[in-house]
N, C-alpha and C positions, 0 to 999 in steps of 0.2 A: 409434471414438476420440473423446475429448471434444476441444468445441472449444477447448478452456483446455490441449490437452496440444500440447508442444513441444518439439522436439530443441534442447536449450539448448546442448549441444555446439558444434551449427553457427555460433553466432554468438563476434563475439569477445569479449564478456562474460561469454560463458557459461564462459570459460576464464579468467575471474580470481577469486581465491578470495572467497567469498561473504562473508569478515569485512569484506574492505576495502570490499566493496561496501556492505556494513553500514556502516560508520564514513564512507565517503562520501556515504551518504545523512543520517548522521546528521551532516555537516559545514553542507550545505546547508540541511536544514531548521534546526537552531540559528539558521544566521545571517538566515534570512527570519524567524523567529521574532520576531528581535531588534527587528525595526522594521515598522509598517505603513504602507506608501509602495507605488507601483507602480514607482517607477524599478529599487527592486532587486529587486523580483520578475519585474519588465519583464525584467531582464538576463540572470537567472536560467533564466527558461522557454526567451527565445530562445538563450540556449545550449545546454540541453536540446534545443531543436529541431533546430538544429545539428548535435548531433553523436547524434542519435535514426535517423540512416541509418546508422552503424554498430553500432547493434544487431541487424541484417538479421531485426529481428521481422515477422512478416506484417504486412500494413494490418488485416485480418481481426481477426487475435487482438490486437490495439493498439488497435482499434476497442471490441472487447468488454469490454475491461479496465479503458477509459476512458470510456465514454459515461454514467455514472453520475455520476462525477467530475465531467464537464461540466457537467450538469444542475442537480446541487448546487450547482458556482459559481455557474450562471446565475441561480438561483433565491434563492443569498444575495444575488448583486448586486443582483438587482430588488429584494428586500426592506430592503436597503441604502441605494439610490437612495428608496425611498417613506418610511421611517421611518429613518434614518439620523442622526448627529448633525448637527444645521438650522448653518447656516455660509455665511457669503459671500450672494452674489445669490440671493434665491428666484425660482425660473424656475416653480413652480406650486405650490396647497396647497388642500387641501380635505380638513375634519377634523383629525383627525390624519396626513395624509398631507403633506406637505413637501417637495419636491426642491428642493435646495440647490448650490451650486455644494460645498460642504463635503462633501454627502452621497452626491454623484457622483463625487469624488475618489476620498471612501471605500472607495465598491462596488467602483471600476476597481481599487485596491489589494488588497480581498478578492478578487474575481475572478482577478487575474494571481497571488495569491500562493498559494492554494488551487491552482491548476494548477502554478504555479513545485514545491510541494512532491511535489504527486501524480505528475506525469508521471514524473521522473524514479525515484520510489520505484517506481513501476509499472513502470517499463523494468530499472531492474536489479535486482528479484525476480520476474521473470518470465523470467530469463536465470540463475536460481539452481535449483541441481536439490537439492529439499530435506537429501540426504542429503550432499551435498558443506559444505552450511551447517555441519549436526549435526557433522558433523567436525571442521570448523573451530574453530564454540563448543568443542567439549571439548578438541581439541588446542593449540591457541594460544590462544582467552580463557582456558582453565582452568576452566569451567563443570563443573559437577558430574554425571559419567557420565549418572546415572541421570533426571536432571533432563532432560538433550539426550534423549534418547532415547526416554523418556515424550514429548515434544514433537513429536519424530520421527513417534513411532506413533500417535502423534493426530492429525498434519498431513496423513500416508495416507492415514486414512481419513476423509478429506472429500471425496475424491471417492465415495468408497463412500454417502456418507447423502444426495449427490446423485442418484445412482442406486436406492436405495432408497425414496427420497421418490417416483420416477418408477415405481416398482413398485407400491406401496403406492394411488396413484390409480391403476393399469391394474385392480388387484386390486379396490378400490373400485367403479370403474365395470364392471366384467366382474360383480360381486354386485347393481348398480342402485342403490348407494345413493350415487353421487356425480354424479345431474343435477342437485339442488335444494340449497337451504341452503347454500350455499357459506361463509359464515361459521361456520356450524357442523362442517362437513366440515372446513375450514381445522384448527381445531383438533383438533377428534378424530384425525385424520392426524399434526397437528404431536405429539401425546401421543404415538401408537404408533409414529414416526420415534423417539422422546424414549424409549417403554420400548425400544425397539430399540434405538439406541446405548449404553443402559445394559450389555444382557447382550454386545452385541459386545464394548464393551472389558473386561469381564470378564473373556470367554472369551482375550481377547489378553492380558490382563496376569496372568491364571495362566500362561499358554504362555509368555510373557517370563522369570516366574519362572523357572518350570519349565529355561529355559536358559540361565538363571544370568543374568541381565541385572540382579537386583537383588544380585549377590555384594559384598561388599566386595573391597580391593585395588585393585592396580593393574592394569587393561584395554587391552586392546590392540586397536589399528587397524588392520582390512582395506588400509585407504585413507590413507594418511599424508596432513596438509592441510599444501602449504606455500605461502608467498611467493615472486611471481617479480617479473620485469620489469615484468610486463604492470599487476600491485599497485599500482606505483610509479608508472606513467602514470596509473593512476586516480584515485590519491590524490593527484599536483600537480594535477590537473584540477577535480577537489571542491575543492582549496584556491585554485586562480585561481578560477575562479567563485564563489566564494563574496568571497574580495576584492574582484574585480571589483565585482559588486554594491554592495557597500559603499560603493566609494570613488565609485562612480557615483551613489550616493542621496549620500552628501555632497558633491562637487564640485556637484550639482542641487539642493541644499538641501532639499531633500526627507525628507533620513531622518529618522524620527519615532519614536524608540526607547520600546518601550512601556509602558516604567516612568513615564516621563514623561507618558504623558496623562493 
């Protein structure tokens, strides 16, 4: 079993319909969007933090989902802090290198807002079972059958071109041509991963034809998607946090709306 695979069931996320998670995530990032300050991204994350124990996701699989994330903040922030916009007291400079009190701000507000967005999109599509999503889009957005469903079938099979990449080097190295050149191999592998995916979804999207999945009319649902309870806590919860934020970068003077720089 792959490490990225997960009984989404078991968590209580995993039991609210995947639109509103959608529209929740997309409630929170708008409003970090809207300004780059750390107070409201400060507010943001630590709420995320908060309430990140009732997603009951492994440490493991939270680990692996996000340690990339981190990295990238980290490594804007340092580039942030050294070449950033120069401001307030300079605390060191050499070159074009500048740390500033301006440019230290800055980083800390990329840093916390880059995670304020990520963690939380990362916690609840990771508590989304792709096929409950697909539902969703077509039965309540109104999304277009065949549109969700190509989408579907393509989102399957990425764990499959995971696994095929891992064949493709055992097969390389079992023939000897994958000790040396590693940039060369890189590629030649990443080609035949590339013609490989081509004839896979082929073979998958005559078979789709084939069972009527590109019919006109109107289609019907194994799986009805609807709205409960649970929709409604999610969505005043996206909506206080995301106020929250707000009113806390302006009571702190802070908010720095990004039309305005």
């Amino acid at each position: 079993m792959s490490l990225f695979a997960l009984d989404v069931r078991r968590s209580p996320l995993g039991r609210v319909n995947p639109v509103t998670k959608l529209g929740a995530t997309l409630v929170v990032t708008l409003t970090l969007l809207l300004s780059i300050d750390p107070v409201s991204a400060g507010i943001t994350l630590a709420a995320s933090l908060v309430l990140l124990p009732f997603s009951r996701l492994p440490v493991r699989a939270l680990w692996l989902r996000t340690w990339p994330i981190l990295i990238a903040a980290l490594i804007g922030g340092a580039a942030t802090v050294l070449y950033g916009r120069p401001s307030g007291q300079v605390h060191a400079e050499w070159g074009l290198i500048r740390i500033t009190d301006g440019s230290i701000d800055l980083a800390a507000a990329i840093v916390l807002r880059v995670l304020a967005i990520a963690i939380p999109s990362v916690v609840l599509f990771a508590t989304t079972d792709p096929t409950d999503l697909a539902d969703g889009l077509a039965q309540l957005l109104r999304l277009p059958a065949r549109f969700v469903l190509g989408a579907l079938a393509g989102l399957r099979l990425v764990g499959l071109l995971v696994t095929d990449w891992r064949e493709l080097a055992m097969a390389r190295r079992a023939r000897g041509v994958a000790d040396e050149h590693r940039i060369r191999r890189f590629f030649g592998q990443a080609f035949a991963l590339f013609v490989l995916s081509i004839r896979r979804g082929t073979k998958l999207a005559t078979a789709m034809e084939a069972r009527g999945f590109g019919a006109d009319g109107v289609r019907t649902w194994a799986r009805p998607s609807r709205l409960g309870w649970r929709d409604a806590v999610l969505a005043v919860l996206a909506v206080a946090v995301a106020a929250a934020s707000v009113a806390g970068a302006v009571l702190a003077g802070s908010w720095t709306f990004v039309f305005a720089l």
